[in-house]
N, C-alpha and C positions, 0 to 999 in steps of 0.2 A: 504494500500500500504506500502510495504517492502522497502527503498532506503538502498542500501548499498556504500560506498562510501570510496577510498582506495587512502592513501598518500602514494604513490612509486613515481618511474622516471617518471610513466605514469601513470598521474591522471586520475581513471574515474568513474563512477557511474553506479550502476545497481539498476533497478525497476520494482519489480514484484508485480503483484497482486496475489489475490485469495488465500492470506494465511489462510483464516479459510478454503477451501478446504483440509488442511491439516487433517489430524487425532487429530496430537494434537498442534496445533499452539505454544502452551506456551512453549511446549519442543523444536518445531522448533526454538522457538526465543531463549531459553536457550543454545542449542547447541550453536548457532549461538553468541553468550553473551561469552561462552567459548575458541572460538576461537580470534587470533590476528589480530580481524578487526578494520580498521581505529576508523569505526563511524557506528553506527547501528541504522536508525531513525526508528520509528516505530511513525507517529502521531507528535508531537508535540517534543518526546523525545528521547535525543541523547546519545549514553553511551561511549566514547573514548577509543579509544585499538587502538593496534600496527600494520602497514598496511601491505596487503597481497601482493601478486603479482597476478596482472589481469589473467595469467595461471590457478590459481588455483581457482579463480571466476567463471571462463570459465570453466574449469572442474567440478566444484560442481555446476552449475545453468546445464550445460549439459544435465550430471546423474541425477539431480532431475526432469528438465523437461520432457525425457524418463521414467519416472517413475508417470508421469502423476500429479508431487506430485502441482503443480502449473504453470501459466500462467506467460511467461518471457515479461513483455510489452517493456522495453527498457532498453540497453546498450548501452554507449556514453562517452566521454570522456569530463571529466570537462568542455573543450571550445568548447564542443557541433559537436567534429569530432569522 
């Protein structure tokens, strides 16, 4: 399981499974390492970066899930709305 998790005005988290469905997971997380996200857990381990805006979460979990690329299990805001 993927959590992604983004300090803006509006905290929230996203959690996806089925990332070895991907082709190449390592590169998924790599991009994913390059871009200015809060916090990237993968497991046990957290990498800190700059936070997105929940639009554009919503836009790249969108296009990835029409793309069959993984399974979106939940999005929710920090206090759980």
């Amino acid at each position: 399981i993927l959590s992604l998790a983004s300090r803006t005005t509006k905290e929230f988290s996203l959690i996806f499974s089925n990332v070895p469905r991907l082709s190449d997971p390592a590169a998924f997380i790599a991009q994913l390492a390059a871009l200015p996200v809060t916090n990237i857990y993968l497991g046990d381990k957290c990498s800190p970066f700059v936070g997105l805006p929940h639009s554009f979460w919503t836009t790249f979990l969108n296009e990835n899930l029409a793309n069959g690329s993984f399974e979106w299990v939940e999005a929710r805001g920090m206090n759980g709305k």
